[in-house]
C-alpha positions as CSV (number, residue, x, y, z in Angstrom):
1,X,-18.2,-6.5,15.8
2,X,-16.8,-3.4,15.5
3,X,-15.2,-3.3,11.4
4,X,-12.3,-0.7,10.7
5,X,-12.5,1.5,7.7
6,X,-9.7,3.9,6.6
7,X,-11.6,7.0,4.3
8,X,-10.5,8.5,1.3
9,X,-10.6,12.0,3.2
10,X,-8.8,10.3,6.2
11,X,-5.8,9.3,3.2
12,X,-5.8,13.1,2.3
13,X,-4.3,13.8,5.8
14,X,-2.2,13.8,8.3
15,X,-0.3,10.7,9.3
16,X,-1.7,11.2,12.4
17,X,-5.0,11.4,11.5
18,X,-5.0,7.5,11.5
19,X,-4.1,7.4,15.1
20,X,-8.1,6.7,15.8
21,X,-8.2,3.6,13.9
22,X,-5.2,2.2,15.6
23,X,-5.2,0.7,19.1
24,X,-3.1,2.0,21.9
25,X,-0.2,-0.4,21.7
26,X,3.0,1.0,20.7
27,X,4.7,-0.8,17.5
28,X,8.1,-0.4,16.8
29,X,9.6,-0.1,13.5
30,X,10.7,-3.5,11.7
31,X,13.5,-4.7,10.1
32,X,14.2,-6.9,7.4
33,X,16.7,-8.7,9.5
34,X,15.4,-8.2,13.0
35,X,11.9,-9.2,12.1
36,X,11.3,-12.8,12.7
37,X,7.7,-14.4,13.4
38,X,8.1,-17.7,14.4
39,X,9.2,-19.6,11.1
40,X,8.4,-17.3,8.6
41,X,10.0,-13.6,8.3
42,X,6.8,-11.6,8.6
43,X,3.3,-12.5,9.3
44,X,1.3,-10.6,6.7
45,X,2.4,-9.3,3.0
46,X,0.8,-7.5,1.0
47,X,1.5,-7.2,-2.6
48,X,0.5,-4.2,-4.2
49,X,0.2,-0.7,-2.0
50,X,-2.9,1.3,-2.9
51,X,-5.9,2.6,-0.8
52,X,-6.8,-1.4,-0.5
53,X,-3.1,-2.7,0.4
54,X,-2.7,0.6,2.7
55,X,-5.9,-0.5,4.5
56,X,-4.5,-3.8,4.6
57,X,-1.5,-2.9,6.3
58,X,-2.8,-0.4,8.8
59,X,-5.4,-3.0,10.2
60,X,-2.8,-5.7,10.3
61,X,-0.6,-3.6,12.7
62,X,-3.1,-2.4,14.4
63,X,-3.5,-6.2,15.6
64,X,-0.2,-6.7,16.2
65,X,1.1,-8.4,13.2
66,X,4.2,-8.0,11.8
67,X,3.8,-6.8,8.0
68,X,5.1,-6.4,4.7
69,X,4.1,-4.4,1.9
70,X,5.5,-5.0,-1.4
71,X,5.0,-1.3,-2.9
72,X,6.4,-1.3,-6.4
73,X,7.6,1.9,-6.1
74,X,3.6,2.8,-6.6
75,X,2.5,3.8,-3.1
76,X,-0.9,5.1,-3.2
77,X,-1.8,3.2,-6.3
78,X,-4.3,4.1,-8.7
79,X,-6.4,6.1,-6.9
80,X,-4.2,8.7,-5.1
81,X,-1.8,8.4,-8.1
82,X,-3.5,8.2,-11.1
83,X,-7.0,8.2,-10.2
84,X,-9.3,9.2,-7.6
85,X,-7.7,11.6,-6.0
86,X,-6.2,13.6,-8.9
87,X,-8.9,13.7,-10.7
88,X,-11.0,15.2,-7.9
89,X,-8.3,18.2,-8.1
90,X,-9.1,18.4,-12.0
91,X,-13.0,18.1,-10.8
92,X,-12.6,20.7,-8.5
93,X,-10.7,23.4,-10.2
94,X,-12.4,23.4,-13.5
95,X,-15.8,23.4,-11.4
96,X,-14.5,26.9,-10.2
97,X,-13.7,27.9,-13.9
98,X,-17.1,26.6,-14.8
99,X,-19.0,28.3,-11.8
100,X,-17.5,31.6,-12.9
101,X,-18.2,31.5,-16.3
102,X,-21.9,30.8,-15.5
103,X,-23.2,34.7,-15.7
104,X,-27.0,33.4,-15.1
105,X,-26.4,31.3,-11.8
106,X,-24.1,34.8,-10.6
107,X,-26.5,37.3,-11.0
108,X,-29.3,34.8,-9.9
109,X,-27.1,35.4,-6.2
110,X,-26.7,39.1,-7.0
111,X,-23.0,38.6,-8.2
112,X,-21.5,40.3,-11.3
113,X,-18.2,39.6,-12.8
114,X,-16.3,42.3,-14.4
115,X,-14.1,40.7,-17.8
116,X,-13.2,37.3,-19.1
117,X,-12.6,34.1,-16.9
118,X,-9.3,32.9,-17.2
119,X,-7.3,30.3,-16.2
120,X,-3.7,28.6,-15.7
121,X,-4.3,25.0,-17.4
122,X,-0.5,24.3,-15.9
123,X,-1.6,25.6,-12.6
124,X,-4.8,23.4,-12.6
125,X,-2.6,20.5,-13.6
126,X,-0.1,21.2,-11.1
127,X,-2.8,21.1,-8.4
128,X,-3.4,17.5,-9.4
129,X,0.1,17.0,-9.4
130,X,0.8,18.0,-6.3
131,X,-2.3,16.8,-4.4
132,X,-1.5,13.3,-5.2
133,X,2.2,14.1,-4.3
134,X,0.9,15.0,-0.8
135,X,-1.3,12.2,-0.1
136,X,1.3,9.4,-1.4
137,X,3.9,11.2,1.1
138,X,0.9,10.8,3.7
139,X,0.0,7.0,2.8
140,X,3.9,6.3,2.8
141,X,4.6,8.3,6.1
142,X,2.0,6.7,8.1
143,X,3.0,3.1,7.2
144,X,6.7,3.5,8.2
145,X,5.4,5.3,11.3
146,X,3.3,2.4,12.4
147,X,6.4,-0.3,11.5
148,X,5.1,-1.8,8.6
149,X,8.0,-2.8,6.1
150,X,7.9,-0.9,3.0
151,X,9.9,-3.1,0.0
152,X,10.3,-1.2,-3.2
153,X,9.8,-3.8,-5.6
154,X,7.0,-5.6,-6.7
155,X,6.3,-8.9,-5.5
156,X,5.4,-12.0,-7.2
157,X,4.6,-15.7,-5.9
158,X,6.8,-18.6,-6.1
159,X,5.9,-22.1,-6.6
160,X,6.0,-22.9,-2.9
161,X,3.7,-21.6,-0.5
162,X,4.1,-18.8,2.0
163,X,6.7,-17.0,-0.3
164,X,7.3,-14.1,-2.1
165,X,10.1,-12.7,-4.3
166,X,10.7,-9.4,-4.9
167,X,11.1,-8.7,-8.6
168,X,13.8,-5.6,-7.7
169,X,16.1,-8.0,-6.1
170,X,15.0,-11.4,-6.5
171,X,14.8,-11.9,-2.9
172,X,12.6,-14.2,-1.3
173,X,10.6,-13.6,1.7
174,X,8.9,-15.9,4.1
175,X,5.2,-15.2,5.4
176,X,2.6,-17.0,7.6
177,X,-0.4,-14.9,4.7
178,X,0.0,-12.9,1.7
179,X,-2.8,-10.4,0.3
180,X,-3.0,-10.0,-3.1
181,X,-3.9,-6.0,-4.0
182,X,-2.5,-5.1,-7.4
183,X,-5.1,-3.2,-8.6
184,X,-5.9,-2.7,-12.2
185,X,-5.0,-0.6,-15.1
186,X,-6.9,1.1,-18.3
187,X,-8.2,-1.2,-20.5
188,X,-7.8,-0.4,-24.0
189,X,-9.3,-2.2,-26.6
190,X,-8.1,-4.2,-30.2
191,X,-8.0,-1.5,-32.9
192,X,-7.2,1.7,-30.6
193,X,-3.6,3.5,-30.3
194,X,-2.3,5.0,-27.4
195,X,0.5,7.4,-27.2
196,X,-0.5,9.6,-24.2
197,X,-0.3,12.3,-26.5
198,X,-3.8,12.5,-28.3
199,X,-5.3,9.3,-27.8
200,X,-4.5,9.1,-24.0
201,X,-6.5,6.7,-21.0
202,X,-7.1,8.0,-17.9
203,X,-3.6,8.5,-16.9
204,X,-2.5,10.4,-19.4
205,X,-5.6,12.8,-19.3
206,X,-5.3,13.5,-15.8
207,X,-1.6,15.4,-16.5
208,X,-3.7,17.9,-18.4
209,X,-0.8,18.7,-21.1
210,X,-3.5,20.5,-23.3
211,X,-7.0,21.6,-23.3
212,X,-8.5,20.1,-27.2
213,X,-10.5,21.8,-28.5
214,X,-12.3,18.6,-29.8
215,X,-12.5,15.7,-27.6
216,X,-13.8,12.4,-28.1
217,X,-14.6,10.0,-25.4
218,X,-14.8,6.1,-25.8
219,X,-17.4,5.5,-22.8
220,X,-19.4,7.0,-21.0
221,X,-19.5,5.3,-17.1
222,X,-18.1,7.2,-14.3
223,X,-14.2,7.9,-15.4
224,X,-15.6,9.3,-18.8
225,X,-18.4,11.2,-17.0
226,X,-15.8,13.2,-14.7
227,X,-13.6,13.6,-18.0
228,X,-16.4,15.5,-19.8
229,X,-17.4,17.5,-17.0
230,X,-13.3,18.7,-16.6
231,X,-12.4,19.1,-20.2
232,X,-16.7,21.3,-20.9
233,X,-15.8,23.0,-18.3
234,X,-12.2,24.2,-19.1
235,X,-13.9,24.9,-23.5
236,X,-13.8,22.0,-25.3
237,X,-16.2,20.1,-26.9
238,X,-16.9,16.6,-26.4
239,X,-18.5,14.0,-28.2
240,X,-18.9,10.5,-26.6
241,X,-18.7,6.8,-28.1
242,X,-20.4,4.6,-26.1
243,X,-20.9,1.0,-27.3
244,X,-24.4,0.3,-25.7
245,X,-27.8,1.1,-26.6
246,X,-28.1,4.2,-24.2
247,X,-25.7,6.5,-22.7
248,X,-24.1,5.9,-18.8
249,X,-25.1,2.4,-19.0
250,X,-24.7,1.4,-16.1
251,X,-26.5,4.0,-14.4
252,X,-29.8,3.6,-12.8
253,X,-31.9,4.6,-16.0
254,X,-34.4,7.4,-14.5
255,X,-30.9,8.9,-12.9
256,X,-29.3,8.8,-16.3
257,X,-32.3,9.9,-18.1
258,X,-31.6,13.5,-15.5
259,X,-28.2,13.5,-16.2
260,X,-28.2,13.6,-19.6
261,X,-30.1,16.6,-19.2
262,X,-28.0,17.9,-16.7
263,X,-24.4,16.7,-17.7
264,X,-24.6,16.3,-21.8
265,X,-27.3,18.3,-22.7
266,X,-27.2,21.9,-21.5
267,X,-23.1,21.4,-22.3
268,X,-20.9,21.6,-25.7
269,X,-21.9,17.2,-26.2
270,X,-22.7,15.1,-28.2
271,X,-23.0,11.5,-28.3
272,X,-23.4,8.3,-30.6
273,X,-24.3,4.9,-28.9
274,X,-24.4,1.2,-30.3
275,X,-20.8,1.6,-32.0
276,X,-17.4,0.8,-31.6
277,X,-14.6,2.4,-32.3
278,X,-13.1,-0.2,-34.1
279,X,-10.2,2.4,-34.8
280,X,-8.1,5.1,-33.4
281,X,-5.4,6.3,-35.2
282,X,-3.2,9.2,-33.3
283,X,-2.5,12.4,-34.8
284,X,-0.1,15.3,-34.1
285,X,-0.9,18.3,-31.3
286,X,-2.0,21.4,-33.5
287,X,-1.6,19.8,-36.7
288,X,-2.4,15.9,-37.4
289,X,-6.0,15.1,-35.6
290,X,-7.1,12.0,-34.3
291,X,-9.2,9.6,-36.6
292,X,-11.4,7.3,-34.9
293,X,-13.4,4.7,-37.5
294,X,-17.0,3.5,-36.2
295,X,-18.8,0.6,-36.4
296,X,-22.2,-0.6,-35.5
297,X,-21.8,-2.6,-32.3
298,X,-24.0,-5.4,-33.4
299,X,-23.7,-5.6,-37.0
300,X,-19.7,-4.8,-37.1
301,X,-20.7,-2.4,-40.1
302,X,-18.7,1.0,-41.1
303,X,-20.8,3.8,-39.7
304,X,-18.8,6.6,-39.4
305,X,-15.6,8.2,-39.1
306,X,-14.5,11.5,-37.6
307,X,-11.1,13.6,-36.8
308,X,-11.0,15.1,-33.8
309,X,-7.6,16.7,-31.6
310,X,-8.0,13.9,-28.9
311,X,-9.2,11.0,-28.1
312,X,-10.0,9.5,-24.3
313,X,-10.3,6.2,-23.8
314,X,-12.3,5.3,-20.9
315,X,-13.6,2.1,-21.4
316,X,-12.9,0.3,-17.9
317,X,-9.8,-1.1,-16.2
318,X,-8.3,-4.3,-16.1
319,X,-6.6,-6.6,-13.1
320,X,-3.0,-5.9,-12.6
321,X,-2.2,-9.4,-12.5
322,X,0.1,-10.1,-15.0
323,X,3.6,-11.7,-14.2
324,X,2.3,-12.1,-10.6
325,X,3.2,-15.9,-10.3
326,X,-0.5,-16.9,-9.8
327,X,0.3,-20.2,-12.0
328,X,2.7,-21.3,-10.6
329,X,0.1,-21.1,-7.3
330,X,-2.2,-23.0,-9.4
331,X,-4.5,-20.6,-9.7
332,X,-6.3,-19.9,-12.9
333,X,-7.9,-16.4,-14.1
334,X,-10.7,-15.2,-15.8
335,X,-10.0,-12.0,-17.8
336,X,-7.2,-11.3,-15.4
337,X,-9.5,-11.6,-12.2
338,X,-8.6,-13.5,-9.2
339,X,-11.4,-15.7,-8.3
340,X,-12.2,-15.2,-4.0
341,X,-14.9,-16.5,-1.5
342,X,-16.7,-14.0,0.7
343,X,-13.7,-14.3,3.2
344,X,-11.5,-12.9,0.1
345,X,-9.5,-16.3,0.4
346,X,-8.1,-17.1,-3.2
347,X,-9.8,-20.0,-5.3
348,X,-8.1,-22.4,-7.6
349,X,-10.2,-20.9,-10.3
350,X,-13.8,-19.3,-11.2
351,X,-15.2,-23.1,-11.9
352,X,-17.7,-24.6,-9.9
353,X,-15.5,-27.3,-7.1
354,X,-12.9,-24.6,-7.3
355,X,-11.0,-25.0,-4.1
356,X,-9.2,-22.6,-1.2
357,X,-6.0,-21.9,-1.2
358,X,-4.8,-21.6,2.2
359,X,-3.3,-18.3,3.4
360,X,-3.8,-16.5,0.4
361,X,-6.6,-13.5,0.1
362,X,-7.2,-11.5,-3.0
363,X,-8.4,-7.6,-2.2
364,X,-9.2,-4.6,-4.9
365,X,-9.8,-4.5,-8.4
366,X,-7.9,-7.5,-8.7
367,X,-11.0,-9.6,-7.8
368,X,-13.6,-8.2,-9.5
369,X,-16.0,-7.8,-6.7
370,X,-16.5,-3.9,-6.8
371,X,-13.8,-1.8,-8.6
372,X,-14.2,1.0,-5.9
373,X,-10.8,2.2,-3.7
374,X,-13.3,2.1,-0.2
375,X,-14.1,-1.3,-1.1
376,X,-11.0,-2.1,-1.7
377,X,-10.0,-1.2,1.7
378,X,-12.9,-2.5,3.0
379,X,-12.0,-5.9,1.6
380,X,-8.2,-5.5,2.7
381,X,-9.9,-4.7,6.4
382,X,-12.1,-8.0,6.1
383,X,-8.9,-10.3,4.5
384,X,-7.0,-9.5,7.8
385,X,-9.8,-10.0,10.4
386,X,-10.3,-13.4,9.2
387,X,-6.8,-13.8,8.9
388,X,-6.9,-13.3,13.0
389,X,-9.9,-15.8,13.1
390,X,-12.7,-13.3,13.9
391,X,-14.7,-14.5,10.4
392,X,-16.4,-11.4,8.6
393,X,-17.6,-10.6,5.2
394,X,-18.0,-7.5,3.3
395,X,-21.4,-6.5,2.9
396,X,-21.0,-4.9,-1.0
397,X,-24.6,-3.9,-1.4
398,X,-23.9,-1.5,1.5
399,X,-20.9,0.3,-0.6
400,X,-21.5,3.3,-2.0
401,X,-19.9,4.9,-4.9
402,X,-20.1,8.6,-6.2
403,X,-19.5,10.4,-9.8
404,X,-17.7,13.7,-9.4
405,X,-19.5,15.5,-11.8
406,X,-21.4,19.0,-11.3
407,X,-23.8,18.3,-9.9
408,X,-23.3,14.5,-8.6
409,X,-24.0,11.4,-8.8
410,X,-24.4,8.8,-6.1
411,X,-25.9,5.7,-5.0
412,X,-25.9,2.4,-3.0
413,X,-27.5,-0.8,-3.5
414,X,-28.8,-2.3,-7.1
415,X,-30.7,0.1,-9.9
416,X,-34.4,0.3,-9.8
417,X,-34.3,-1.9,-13.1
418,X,-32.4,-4.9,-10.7
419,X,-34.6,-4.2,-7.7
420,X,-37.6,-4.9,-10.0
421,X,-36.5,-8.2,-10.7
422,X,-35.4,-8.9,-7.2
423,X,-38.2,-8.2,-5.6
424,X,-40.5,-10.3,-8.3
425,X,-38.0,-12.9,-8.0
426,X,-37.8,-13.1,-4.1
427,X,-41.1,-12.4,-3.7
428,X,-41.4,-9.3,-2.0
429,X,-43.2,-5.5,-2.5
430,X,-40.9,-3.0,-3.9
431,X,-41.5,0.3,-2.8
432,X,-40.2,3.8,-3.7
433,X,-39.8,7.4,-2.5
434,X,-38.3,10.8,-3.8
435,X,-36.9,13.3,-2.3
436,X,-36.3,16.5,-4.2
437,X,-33.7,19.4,-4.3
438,X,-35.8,22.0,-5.8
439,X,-37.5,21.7,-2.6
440,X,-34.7,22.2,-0.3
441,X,-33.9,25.5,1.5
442,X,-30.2,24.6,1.4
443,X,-29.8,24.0,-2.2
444,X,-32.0,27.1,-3.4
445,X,-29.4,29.3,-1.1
446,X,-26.9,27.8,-3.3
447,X,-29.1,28.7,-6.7
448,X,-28.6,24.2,-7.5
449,X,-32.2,23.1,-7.0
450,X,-31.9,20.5,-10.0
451,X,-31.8,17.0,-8.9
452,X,-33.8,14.0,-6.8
453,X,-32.9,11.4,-4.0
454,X,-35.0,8.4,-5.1
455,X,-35.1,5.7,-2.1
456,X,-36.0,1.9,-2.9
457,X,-37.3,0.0,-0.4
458,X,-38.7,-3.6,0.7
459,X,-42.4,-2.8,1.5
460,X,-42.6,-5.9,3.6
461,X,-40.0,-5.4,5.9
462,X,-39.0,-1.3,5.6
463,X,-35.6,-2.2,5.0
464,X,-33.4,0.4,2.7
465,X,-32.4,-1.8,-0.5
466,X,-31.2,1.2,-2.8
467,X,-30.8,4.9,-3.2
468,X,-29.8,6.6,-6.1
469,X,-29.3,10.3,-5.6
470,X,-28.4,12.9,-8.5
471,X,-27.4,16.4,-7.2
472,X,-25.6,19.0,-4.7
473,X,-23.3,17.2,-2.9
474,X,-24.8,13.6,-3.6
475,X,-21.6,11.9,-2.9
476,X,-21.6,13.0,0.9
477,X,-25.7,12.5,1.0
478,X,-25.0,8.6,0.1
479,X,-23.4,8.0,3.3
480,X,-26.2,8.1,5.5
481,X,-28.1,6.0,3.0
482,X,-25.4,3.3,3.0
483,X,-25.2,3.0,6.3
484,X,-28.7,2.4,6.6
485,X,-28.5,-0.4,4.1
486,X,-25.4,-1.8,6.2
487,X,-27.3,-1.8,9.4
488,X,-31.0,-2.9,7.9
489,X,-32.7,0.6,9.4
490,X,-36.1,0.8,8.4
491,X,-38.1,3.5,6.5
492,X,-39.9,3.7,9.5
493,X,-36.8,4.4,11.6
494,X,-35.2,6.9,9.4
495,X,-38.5,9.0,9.0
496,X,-38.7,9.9,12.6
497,X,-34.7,10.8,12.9
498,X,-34.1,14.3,12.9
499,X,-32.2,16.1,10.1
500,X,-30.5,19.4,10.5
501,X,-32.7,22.5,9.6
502,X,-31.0,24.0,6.9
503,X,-29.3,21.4,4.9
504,X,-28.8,19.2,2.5
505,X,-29.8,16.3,4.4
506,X,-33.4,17.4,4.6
507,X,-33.6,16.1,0.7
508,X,-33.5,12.4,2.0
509,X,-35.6,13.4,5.3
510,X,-38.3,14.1,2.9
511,X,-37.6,10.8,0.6
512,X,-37.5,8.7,3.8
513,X,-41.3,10.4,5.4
514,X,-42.5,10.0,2.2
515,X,-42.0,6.6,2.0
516,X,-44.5,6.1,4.9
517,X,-46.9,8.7,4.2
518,X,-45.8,11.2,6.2
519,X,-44.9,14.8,4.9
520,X,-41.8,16.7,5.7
521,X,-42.8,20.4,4.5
């Protein structure tokens, strides 16, 4: 079976650019009062509009169904918004700043710069500004072009099946299936303040209104990573407040262990784990700093308190469902998560017996599954193929995901810690292979030979399990390595493709030959 999947790059582009994902059939645009399926007034909606609801949509027309996308004035969501797609612009301009300002790496490539470094901070928030401007034009453009009905308001379920009511009018609206997609928002924890100011989330940081000189950073996963690497780069300081036992926690622990040495220490960083910041107070821009109060995670003892001129929090999101009308459905959450079978068809709840809900899918952050905006519209693709009746699930150890920092991180599959277990646990031979930068042509050209490809492997079989890369370009190496995992290629097989001659590819052509003895150099 052939399975649909809209990009991130593709969202960047074009409405047009989605013309290869679409079949050849010609859909004209619909009407809310011409549109009539059968007994209901569309076939599909879809509440919530961002890189899972847009994929949602897309796929649904492109099988000839008749759709609705309840937008909330929030096209793009999160990620093209307020998230992955802004922050990328941040990533990538203050990357410049930060190559410039690095005199060693320069002359290392025979380059000299003459005088100070400077930059526009409004100019490098603008970018972000108007990047996600773009795209969400894009994303908006190419639904209306394909005929999917775009209502403004957010919608919310009634008591009665099929139905949903749009909260900007109070309309209600008839459909055969509804998708969920209402993606999450910053979690902020009991005892922290947020103005937007000084103590800001993610949203608030990525409109860049000042450079601190002094930031703190509660957490230290992938949205606080990226945040450090913008705000280092750009002269601040940064000390991070993470509330388990070792930095980047959820990181593969020989990766982190790298990039702490890449990332944190050879940078303006510091770090305490094992506390909580039980407190953030706000302060004043330029003359009131921000207090944050510590305490020991497991003993909930004072252990310190510091000012700093702004706070990040960047502690995780939450599900968007609030106010959605999911009790009234019967259905019951768990921390705000939707609880969903492989098939993403909604559950009565996250108890064992918990029953189906017919015509009702859940997508995105909103489940839980994998907080990522691919999977999301993977899972939006999967919702309306079984809608249709051809049955598929997502495969979500076959999803990559990527941190944006300089150099990257990237993986696929479990950690080494979790494949451990697995493989003692199922009864299997874990193997492992490395591949290395400092050994590629490609990235010595570049003067960035720090950083490994480490491939996991099921010694009995060959099959790919994980790969955890750290290094130049990481986030576009993954690819290859996921779709190995997806398709169950072998070590065997993937030692004997060819890899072009000079690149960066040739890191995981070495990893995968010498995970069956042979050498690549």
């Amino acid at each position: 079976m052939r399975i649909l999947v809209t990009s991130v790059i593709a969202l960047a582009s074009s409405a047009a650019a989605f013309s290869p994902i679409i079949t050849s059939r010609s859909f004209p645009a619909t009407t809310l009062e011409a549109s009539k399926c059968g007994q209901y007034d569309f076939d599909v909606a879809i509440i919530g509009c961002g890189v899972g609801g847009h994929g949602a949509a897309l796929h649904a027309r492109a099988q000839g169904l008749e759709t609705a996308v309840f937008s909330g004035a929030d096209i793009g969501g999160t990620c093209v918004n307020r998230g992955c797609v802004p922050s990328k612009a941040l990533l990538a301009a203050s990357g410049r700043v930060r190559e410039m300002k690095n005199d060693e790496h320069l002359k290392s490539l025979g380059i000299t710069v003459e005088g100070e470094v400077k930059y526009d901070r409004q100019g490098i928030a603008d970018h972000a500004t108007n990047l996600a401007n773009r795209v969400k034009g894009n994303l908006e453009a190419s639904l209306v072009g394909l005929g999917v009905q775009v209502i403004e308001g957010r919608g919310s379920l009634t008591g009665n099946a099929h139905e949903v009511k749009d909260e900007a009018t109070g309309k209600i609206y008839t459909f055969k299936d509804i998708i969920l997609a209402p993606g999450s928002v910053p979690f902020v924890p009991p005892g922290i303040t947020v103005d937007e100011k000084t103590v800001f989330t993610s949203d608030g940081a990525l409109k860049l209104p000042y450079v601190p000189e002094w930031v703190a950073i509660v957490g230290s996963g992938y949205i606080g990573l990226e945040f450090s690497d913008v705000y280092t780069a750009l002269g601040s300081e940064v000390t991070f407040i993470e509330a388990m036992d070792n930095i980047m926690p959820t990181f593969d622990r020989e990766i982190a262990k790298m990039a702490e040495r890449l990332l944190i220490r050879d940078r303006p960083i510091d770090y305490r784990t094992s506390v909580f910041a039980a407190e953030v107070i706000p302060g004043i821009p330029g003359e009131k700093p921000v207090t944050i109060k510590m305490i020991d995670a497991k003993t909930k003892e004072h252990v310190e308190t510091i000012e700093v001129d702004a706070a990040m929090i960047a502690t995780g999101r939450v599900p968007n469902t609030k106010n959605m009308g999911l009790e009234k459905r019967g259905i019951t959450v768990n921390r705000g998560f939707v609880a969903v079978n492989e098939k993403m068809e909604v559950l009565t709840s996250h108890d064992e017996g918990a029953t189906v809900i017919p015509n009702l899918y859940c997508i995105g952050d909103a489940n839980g599954k994998m907080m990522l905006a691919h999977a999301a519209s993977a899972q939006g693709i999967s919702a309306v193929e079984n809608i249709v009746g051809r049955e598929h699930v997502v495969n979500h150890e076959a999803i990559p995901a990527a941190c944006f920092t300089h150099p990257e991180i990237a993986m696929v599959g479990p950690t080494e810690e979790q494949c451990i277990e697995r493989a003692k646990a199922e009864g299997w031979t874990l193997g492992k292979s490395q591949g290395n930068f400092r050994a590629n042509s490609k990235a010595l050209a570049e003067g960035e030979g720090q950083g490994i490809a480490k491939v996991l492997f099921n010694k009995d079989t060959g099959k790919v399990v994980a790969v955890h890369i750290i290094g130049l370009h990481a986030a576009d190496l993954i690819q290859e390595c996921a779709n190995a995992v997806a398709a169950g290629t072998t070590v065997q097989e993937l030692s004997m493709m060819v890899h072009t001659h000079p690149t960066l590819s040739e890191v995981m052509d070495e990893a995968f030959k010498g995970a069956v003895g042979m050498s690549s150099h």
